[in-house]
C-alpha positions as CSV (number, residue, x, y, z in Angstrom):
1,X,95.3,119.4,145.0
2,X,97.7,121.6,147.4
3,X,97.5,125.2,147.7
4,X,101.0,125.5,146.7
5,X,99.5,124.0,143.3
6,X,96.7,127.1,143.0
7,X,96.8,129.6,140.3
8,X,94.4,132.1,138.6
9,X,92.2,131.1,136.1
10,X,94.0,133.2,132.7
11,X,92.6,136.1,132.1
12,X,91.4,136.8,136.0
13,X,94.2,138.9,136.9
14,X,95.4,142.0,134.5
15,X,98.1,144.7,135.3
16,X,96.6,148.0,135.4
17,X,96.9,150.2,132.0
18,X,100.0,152.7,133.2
19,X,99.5,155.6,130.3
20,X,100.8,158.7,130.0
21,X,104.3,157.1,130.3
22,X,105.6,158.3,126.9
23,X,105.2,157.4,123.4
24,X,107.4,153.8,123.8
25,X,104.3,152.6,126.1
26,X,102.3,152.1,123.3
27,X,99.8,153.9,124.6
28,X,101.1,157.1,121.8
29,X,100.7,160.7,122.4
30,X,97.8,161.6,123.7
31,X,97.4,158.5,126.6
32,X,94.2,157.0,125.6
33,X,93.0,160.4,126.5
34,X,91.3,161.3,123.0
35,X,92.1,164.7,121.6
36,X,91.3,167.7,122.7
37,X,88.5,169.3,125.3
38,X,87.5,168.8,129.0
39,X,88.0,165.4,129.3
40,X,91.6,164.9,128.5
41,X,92.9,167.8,131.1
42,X,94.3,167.0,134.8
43,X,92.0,166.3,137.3
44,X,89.0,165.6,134.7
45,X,85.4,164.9,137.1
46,X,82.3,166.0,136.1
47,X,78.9,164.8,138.2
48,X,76.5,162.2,136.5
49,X,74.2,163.6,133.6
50,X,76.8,166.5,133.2
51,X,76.9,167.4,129.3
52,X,79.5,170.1,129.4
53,X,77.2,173.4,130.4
54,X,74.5,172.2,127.9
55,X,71.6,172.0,129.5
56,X,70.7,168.1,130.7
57,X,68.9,165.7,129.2
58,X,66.8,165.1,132.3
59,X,66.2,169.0,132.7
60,X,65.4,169.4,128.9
61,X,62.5,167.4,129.4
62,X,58.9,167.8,130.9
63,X,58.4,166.7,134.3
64,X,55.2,163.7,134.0
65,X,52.5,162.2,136.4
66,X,52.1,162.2,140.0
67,X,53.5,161.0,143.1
68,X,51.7,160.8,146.2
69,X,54.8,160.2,148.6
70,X,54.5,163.5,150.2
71,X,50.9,163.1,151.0
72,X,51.0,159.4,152.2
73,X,51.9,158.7,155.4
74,X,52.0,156.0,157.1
75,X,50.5,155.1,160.5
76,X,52.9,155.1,163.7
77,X,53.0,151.7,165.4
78,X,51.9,151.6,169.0
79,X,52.7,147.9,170.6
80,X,50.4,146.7,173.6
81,X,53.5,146.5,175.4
82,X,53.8,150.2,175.1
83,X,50.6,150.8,176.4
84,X,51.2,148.6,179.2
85,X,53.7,150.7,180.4
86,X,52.7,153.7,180.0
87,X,48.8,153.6,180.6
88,X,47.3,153.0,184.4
89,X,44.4,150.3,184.5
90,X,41.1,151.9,183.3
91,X,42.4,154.3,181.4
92,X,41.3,156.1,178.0
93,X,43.8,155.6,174.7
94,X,42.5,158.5,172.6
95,X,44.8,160.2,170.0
96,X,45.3,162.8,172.3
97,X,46.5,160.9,175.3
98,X,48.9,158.7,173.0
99,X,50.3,162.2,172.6
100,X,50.4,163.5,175.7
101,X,52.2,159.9,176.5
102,X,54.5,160.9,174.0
103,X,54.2,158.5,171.2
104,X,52.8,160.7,168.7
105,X,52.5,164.4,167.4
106,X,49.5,166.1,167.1
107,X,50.4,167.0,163.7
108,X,50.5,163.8,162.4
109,X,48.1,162.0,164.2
110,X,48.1,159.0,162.3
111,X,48.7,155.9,164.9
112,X,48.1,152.3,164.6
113,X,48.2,149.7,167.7
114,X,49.9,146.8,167.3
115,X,49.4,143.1,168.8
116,X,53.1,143.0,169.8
117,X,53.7,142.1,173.7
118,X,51.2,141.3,176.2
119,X,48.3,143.3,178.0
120,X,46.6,142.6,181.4
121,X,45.4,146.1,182.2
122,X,41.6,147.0,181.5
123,X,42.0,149.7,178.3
124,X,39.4,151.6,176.6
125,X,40.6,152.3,173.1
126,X,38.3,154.7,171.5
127,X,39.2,156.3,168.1
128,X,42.1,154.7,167.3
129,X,42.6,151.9,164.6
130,X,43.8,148.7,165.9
131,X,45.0,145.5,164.1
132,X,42.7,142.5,164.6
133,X,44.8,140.6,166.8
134,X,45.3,143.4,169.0
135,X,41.8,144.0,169.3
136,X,41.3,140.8,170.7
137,X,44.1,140.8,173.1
138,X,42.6,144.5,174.3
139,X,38.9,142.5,174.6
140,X,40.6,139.2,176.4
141,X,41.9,141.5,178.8
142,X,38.8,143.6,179.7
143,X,38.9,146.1,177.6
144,X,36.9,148.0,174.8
145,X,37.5,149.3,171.5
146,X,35.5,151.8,169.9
């Protein structure tokens, strides 16, 4: 096998439909178009679901259940490496310092630390949930979690 001996499998590649080109294209008077109506005119687009000014099918009926994607957030991930940067040794991680730090807002106060990176400063972690490997990491380095 050479390349000069490759070909297309029949049937792979099709020429394109040209229509509109007259009635000796075959394609007769109206260009696969239909008849009448907003489909056949130039420039014919209309957005998904669009049912010609009827109203939708997915607006005609009832809105069901409940979805709680507004109301759950999730926790922002603190790493131990951030706290080793940005806390002295012997400090206090609270929610409010993690703020002030600039890792979270104090509207959504919802913060996790993470196990990622290493710590060798003496922390005291007090009211904020920690993963389990990161609590031992915090503990094998001196510190407390509360």
């Amino acid at each position: 096998m050479e390349l000069s001996n490759l070909s297309n499998t029949p049937g792979a590649r099709q020429r394109r439909k040209r229509v509109g080109r007259g009635c000796g294209s075959g394609m007769g008077k109206t260009s696969t178009k239909g008849q009448k109506g907003q489909a056949s005119r130039k420039g014919h687009k209309h957005k998904l679901g669009f049912e010609g000014g009827q109203m939708p099918l997915v607006r005609r009926l009832p809105k069901r259940g409940f979805n709680n994607a507004r109301f759950n957030a999730k926790a922002l991930a603190v790493n131990l490496r951030d706290l080793e940067k940005s806390f002295e040794s012997g400090a206090e991680v609270t929610i409010e310092t993690l703020a002030k730090a600039g890792f979270s807002d104090n509207k959504a106060p919802k913060v996790k630390i993470c196990a990622t990176g290493e710590l060798t400063k003496k922390l005291s972690v007090k009211g904020v949930p920690c993963s389990a490997a990161a609590k031992a990491k915090i503990e094998a380095a001196g510190g407390t979690v509360a």
